[in-house]
N, C-alpha and C positions, 0 to 999 in steps of 0.2 A: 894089350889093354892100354899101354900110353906109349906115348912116342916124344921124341926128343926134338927142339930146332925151334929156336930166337928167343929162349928162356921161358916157354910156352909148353910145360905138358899138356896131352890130352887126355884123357881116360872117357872112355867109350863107354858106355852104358846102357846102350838101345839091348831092347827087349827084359829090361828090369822092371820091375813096379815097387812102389813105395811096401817096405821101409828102405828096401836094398840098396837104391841110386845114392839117399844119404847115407845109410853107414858103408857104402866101400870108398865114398867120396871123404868122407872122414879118417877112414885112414888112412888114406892114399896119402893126405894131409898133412896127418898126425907123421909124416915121414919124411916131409918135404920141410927146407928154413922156412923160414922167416921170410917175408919177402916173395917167398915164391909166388907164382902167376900159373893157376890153371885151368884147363879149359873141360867143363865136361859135357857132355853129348847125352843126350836122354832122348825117348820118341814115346812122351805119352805127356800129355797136357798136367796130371796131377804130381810129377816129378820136376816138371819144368816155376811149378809153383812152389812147392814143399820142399825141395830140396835148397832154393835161395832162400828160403824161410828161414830153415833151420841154420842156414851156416850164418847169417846175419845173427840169429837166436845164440850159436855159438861163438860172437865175437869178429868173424871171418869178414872180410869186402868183398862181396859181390857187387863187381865193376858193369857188368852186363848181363843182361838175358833178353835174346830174342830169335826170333824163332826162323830159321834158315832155310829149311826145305820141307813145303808138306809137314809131316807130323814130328820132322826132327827140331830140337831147341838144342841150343846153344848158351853153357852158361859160364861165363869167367868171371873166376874171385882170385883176390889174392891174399895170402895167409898174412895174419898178420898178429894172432897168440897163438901160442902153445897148452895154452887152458885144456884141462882134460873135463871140465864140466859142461 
């Protein structure tokens, strides 16, 4: 589910549907410093919307999102509280 290399996880998430993509991206999160940078993979339009919603909703930087291949997105934020609200 993530992979390691240039300070850049990934965590993969094709074939989830909302709510799933945010809350395993929130934990995945909730794990990682400060600072961290990562990248996640989603293949369905209303995750690719909803999921930078909500991490922006939770404090988080969403640095990018856009969409890579066919119905795959591409989204990297990087953490920046620890806020559990």
């Amino acid at each position: 589910m993530s992979s390691h290399g240039n300070n850049l996880e990934t965590l993969d998430l094709r074939g989830q549907q909302c709510p799933y993509p945010f809350v395993h991206t929130r934990l995945f999160l909730e794990d990682m410093p400060l600072g961290s940078m990562l990248r996640i993979i989603v293949d369905n339009k209303n995750s690719s919307v909803n999921v930078p919603k909500s991490l922006d909703a939770w404090g988080q930087q969403v640095c990018q999102v856009q969409q890579c291949d066919g119905d795959l997105w591409e989204i990297i934020v990087r953490k920046k509280t620890n806020e559990q609200s």
